[in-house]
DSSP file (Angstrom, degrees, kcal/mol; ACC not computed):
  #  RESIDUE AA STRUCTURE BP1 BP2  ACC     N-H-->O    O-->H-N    N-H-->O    O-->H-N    TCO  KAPPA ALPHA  PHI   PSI    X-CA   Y-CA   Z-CA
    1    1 A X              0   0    0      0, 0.0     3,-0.2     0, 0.0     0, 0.0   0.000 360.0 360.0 360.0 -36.5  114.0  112.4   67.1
    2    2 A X    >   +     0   0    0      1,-0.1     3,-1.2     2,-0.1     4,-0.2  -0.132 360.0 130.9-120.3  41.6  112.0  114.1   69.8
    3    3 A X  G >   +     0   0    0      1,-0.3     3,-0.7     2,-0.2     4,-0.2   0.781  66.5  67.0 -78.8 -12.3  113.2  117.7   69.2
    4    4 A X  G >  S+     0   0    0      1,-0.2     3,-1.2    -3,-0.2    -1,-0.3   0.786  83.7  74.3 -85.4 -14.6  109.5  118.8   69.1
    5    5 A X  G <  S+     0   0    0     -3,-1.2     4,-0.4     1,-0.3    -1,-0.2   0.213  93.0  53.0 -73.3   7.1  108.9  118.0   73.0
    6    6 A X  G <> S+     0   0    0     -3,-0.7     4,-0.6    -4,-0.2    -1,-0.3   0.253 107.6  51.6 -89.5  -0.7  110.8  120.9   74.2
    7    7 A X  T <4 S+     0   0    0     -3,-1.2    -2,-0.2    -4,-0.2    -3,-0.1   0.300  98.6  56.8-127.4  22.1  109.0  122.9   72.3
    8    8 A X  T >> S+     0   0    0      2,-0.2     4,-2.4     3,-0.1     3,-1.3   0.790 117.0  44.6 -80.1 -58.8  105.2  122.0   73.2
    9    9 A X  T 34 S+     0   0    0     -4,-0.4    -2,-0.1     1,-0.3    -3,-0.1   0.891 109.8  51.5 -54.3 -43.1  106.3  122.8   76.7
   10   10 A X  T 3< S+     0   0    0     -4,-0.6     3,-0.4     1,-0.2    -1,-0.3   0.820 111.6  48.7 -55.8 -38.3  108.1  125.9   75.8
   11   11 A X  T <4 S+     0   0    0     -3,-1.3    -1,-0.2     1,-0.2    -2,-0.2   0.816 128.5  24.1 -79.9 -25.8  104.9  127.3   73.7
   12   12 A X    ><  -     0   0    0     -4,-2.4     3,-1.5     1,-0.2     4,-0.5  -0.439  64.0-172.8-149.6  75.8  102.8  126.5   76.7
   13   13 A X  T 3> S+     0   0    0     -3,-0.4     4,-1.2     1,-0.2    -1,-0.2   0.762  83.2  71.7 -14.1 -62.5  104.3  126.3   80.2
   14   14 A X  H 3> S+     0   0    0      2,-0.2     4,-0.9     1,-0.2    -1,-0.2   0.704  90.8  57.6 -27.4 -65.7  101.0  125.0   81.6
   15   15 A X  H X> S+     0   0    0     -3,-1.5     3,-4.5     1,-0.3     4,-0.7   0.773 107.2  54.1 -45.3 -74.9  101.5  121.4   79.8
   16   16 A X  H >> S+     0   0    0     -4,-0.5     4,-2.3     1,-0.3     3,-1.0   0.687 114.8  33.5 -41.9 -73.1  104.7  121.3   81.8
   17   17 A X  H 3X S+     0   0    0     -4,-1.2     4,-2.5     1,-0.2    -1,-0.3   0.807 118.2  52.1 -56.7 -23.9  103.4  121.9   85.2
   18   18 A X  H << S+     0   0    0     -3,-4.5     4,-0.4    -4,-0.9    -1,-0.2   0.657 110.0  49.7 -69.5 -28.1  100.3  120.1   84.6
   19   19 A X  H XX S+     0   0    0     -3,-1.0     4,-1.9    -4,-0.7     3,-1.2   0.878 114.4  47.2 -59.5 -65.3  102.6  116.8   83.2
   20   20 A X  H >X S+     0   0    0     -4,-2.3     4,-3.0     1,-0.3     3,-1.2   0.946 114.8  51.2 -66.5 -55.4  104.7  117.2   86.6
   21   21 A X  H 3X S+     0   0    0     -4,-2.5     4,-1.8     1,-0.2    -1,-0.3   0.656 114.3  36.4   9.5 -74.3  101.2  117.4   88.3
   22   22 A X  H <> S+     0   0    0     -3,-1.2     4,-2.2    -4,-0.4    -1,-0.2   0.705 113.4  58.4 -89.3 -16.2   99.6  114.4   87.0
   23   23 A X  H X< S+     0   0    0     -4,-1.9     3,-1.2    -3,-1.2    -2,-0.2   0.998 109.9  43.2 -87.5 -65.8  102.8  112.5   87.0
   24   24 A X  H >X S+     0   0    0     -4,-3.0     4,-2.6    -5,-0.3     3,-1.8   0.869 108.7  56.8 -44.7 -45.0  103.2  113.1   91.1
   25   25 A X  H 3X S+     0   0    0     -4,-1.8     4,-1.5     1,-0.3    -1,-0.3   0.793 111.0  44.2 -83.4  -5.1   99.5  112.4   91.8
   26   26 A X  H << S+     0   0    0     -4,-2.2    -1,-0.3    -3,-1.2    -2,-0.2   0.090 114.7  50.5-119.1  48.7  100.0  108.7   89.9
   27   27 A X  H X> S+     0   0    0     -3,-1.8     3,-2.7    58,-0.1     4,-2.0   0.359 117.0  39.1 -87.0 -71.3  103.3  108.2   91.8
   28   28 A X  H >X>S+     0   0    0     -4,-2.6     4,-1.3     1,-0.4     3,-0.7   0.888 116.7  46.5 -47.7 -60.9  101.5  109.0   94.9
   29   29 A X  H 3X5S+     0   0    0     -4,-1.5     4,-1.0     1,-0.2    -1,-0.4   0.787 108.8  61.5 -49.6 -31.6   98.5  107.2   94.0
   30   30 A X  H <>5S+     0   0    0     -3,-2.7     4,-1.7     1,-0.2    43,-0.3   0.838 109.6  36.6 -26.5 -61.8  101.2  104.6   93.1
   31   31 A X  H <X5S+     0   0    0     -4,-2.0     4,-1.5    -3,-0.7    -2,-0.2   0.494 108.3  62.9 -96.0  -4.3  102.7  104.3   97.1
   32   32 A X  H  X5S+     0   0    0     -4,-1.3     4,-1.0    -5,-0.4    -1,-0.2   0.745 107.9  43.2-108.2 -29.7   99.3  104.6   98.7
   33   33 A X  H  X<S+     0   0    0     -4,-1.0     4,-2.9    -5,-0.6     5,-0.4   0.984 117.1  44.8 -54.4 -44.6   98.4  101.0   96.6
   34   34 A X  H  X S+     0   0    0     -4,-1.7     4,-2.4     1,-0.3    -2,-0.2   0.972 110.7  55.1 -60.4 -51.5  101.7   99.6   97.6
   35   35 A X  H  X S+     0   0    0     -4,-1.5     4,-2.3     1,-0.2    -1,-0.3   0.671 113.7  43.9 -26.3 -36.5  100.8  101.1  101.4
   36   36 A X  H  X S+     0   0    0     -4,-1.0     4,-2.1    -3,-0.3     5,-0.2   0.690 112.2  47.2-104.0 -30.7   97.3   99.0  101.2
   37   37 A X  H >X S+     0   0    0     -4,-2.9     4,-2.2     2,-0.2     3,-1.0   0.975 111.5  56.3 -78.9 -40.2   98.6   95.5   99.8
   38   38 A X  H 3X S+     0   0    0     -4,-2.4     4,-3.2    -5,-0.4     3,-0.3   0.960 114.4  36.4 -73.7 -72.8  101.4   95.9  102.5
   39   39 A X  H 3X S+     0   0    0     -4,-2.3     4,-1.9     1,-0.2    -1,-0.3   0.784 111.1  60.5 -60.5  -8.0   98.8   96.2  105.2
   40   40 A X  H <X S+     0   0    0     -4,-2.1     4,-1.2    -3,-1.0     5,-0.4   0.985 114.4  37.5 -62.2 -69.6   96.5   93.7  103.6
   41   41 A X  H  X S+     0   0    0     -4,-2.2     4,-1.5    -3,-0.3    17,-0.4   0.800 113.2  56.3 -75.2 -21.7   99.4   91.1  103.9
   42   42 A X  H  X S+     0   0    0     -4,-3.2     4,-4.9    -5,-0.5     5,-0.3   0.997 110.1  44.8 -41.4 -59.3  100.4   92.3  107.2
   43   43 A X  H  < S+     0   0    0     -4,-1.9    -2,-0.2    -5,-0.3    -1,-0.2   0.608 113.9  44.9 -76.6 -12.4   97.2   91.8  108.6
   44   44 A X  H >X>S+     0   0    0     -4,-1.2     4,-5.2     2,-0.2     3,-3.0   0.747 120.1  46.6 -66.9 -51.8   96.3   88.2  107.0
   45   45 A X  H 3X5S+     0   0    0     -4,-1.5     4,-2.1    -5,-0.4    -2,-0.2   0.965 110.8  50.9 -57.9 -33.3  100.1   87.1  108.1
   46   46 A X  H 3X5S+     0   0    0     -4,-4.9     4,-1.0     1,-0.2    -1,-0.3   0.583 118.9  35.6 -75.8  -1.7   99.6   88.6  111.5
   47   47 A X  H <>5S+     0   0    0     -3,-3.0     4,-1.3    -5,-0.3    -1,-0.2   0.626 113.1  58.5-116.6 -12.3   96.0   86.6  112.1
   48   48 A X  H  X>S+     0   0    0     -4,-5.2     4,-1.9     2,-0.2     5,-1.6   0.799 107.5  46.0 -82.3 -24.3   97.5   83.7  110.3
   49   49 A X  H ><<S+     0   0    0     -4,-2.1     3,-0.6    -5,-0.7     5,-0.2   0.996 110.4  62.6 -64.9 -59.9  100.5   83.8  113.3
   50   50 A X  H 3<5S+     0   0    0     -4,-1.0    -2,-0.2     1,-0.3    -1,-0.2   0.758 104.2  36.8  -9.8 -61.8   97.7   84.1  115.4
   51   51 A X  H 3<5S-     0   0    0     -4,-1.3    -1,-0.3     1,-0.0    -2,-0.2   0.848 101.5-133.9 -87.3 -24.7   96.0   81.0  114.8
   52   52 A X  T <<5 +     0   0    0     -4,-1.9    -3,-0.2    -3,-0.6    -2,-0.1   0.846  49.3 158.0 100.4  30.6   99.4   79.6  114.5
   53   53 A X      < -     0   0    0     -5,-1.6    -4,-0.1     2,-0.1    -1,-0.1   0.354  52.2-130.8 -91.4  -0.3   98.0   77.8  111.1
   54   54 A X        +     0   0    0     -6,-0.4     2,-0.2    -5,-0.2    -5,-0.1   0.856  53.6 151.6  50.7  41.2  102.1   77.7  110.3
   55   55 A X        -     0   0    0     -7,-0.2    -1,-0.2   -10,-0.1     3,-0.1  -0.874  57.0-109.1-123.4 151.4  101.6   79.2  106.8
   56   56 A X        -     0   0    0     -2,-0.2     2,-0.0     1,-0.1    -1,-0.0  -0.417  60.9 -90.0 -77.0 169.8  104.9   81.5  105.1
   57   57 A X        -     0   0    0      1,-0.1     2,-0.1   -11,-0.0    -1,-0.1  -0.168  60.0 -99.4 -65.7 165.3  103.1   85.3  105.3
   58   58 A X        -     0   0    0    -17,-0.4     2,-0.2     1,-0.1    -1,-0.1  -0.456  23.0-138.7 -89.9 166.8  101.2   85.9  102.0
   59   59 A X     >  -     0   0    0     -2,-0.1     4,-0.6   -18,-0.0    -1,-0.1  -0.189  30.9-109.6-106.7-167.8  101.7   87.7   98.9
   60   60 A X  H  > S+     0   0    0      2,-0.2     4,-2.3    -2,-0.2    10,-0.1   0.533 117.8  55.4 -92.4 -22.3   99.2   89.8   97.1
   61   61 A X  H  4 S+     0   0    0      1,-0.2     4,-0.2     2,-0.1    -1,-0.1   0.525 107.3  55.2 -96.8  -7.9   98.8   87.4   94.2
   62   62 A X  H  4 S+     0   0    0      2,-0.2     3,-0.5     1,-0.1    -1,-0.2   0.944 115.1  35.6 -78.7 -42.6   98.0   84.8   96.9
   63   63 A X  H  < S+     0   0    0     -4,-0.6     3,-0.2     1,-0.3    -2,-0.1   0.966 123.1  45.9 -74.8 -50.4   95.2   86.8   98.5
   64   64 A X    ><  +     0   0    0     -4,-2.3     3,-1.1     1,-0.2    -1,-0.3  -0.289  69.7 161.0 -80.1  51.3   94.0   88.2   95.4
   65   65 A X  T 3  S+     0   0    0     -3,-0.5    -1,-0.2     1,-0.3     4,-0.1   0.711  75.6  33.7  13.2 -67.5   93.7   85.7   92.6
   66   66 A X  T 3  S+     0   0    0     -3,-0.2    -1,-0.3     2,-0.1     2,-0.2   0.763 100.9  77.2-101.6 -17.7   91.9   86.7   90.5
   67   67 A X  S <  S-     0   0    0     -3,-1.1     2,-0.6    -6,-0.0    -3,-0.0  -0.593  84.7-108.9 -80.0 152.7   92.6   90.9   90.4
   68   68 A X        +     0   0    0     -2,-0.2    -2,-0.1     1,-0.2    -3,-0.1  -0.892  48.2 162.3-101.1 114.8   95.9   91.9   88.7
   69   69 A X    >   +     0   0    0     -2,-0.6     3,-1.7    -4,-0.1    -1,-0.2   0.056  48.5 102.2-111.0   4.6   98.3   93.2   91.6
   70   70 A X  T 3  S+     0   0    0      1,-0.3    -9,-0.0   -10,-0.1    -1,-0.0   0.949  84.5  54.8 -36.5 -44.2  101.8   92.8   89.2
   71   71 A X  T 3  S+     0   0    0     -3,-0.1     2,-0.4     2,-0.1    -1,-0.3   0.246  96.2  79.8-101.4   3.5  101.4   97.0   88.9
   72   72 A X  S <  S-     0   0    0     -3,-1.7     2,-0.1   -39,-0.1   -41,-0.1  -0.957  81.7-131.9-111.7 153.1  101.3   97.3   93.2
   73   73 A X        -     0   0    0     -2,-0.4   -35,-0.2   -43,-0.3     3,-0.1  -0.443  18.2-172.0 -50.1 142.9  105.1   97.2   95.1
   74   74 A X        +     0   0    0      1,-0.3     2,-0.3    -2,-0.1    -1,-0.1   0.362  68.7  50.3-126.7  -4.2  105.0   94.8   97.9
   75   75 A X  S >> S-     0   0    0      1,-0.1     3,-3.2   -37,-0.0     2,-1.4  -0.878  86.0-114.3-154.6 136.2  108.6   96.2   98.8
   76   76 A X  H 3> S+     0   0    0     -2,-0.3     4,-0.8     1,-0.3    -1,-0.1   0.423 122.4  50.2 -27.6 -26.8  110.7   99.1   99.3
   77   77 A X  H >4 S+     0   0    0     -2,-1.4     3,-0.8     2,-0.2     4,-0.5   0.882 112.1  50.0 -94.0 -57.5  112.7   97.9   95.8
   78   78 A X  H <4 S+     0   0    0     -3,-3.2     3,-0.3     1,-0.3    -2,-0.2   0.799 107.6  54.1 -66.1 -21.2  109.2   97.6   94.0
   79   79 A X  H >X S+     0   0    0     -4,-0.8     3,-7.1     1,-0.2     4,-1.3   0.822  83.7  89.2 -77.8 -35.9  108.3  101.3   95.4
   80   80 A X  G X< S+     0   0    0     -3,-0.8     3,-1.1    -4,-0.8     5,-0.3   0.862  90.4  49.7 -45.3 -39.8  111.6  103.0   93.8
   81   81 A X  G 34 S+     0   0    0     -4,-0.5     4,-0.3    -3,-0.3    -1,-0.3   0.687 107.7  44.9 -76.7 -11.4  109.7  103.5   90.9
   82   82 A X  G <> S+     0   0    0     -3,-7.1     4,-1.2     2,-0.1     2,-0.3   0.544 117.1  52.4 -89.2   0.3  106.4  105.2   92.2
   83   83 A X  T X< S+     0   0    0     -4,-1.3     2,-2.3    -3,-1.1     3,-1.1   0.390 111.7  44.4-124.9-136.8  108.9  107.4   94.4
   84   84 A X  T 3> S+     0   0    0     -2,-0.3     4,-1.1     1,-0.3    -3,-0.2  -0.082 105.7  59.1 -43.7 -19.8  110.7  108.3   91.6
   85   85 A X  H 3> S+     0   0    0     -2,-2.3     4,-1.0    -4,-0.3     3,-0.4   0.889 107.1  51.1 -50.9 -52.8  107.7  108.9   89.7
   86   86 A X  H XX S+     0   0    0     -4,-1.2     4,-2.8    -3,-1.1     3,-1.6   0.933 107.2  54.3 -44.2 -74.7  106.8  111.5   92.3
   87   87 A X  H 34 S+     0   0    0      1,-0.4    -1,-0.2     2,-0.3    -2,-0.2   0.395 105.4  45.2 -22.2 -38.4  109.9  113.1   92.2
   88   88 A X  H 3X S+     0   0    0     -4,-1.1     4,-2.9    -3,-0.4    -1,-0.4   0.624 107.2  61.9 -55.3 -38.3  110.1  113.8   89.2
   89   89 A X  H <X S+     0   0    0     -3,-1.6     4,-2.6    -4,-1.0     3,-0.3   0.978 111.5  44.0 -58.0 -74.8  106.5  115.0   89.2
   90   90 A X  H  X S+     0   0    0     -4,-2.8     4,-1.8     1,-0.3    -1,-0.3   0.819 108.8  49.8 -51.2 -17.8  107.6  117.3   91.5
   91   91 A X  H  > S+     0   0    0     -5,-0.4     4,-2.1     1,-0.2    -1,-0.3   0.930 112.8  53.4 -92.3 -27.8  110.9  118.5   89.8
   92   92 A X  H  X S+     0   0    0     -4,-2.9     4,-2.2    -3,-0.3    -2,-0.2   0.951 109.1  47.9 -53.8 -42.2  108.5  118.9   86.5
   93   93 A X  H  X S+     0   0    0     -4,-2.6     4,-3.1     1,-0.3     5,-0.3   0.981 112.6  49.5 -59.5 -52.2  106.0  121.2   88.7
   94   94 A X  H  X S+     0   0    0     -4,-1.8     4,-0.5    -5,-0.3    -1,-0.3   0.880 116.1  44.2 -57.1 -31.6  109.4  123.3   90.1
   95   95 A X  H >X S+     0   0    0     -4,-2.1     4,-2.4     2,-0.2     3,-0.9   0.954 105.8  62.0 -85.0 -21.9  110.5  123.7   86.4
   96   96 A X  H 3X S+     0   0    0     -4,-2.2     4,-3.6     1,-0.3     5,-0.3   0.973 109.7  39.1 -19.6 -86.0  107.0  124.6   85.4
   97   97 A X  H 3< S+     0   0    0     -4,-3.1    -1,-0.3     2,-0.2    -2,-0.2   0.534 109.5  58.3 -60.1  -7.1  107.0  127.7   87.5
   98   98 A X  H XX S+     0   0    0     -3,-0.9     4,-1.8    -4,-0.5     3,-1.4   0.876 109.2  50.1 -71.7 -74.1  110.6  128.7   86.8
   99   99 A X  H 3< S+     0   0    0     -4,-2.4    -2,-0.2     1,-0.3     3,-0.2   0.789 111.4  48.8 -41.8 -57.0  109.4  128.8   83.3
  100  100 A X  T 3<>S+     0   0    0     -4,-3.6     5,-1.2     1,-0.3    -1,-0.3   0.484 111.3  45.5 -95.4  19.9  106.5  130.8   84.1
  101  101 A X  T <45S+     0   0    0     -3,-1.4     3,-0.3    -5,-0.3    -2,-0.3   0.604 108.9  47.7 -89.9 -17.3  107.9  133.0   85.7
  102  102 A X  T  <5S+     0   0    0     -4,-1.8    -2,-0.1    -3,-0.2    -1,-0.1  -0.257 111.8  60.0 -96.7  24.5  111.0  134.0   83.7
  103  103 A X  T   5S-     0   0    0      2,-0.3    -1,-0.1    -5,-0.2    -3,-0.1  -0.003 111.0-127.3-104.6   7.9  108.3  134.0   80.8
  104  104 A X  T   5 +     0   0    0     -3,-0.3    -3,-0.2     1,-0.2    -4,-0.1   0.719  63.3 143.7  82.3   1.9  106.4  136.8   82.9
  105  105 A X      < -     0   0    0     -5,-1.2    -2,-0.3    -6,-0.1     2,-0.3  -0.641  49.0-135.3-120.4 136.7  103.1  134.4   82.5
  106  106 A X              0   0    0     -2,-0.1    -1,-0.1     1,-0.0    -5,-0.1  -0.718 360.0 360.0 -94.9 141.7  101.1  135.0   86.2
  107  107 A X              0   0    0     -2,-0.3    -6,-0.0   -10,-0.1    -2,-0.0   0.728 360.0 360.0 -93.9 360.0   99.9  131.7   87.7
């Protein structure tokens, strides 16, 4: 069904490291959102303890309304999938360079 995607990459190495690439920096761009709403609702819960205003800590869809947060992780469970995204990212890049190097191709 997909028998032609091994053989984009295989005609042009690049793709393939340039796919693991893009794919790591929007994992990583991925955990550094998840990183920001998690200090966003730290820091509301921690000033809402503060005042002692006796409200449960916030979510993201509580602070933001009206902005679409579904796509950020608010917890290690929600992250697995930008961290595997990464990973992968990374394992494309490593076959990337395998590839062009056992094809002789300088990077």
């Amino acid at each position: 069904m997909i028998d032609w995607l091994p053989a984009i990459f295989l005609e042009r190495p690049r793709r393939l490291l340039e796919t693991g690439r893009l794919f790591a920096y929007l994992g990583g761009l991925w955990c550094m959102a998840g990183i920001a709403g998690a200090f966003a609702t730290r820091v509301i819960g921690l000033a809402q303890h503060t005042a002692r205003a006796g409200v449960p800590s916030p979510r993201l869809v509580n602070l933001y309304p009206d902005l679409p947060t579904w796509w950020v992780p608010e917890s290690w469970f929600g992250a697995l999938p930008a961290i595997a995204l990464v990973v992968f990212g990374l394992w494309l890049v490593a076959v990337g360079n395998k590839l062009l190097r056992f094809l002789g191709e300088a990077q």
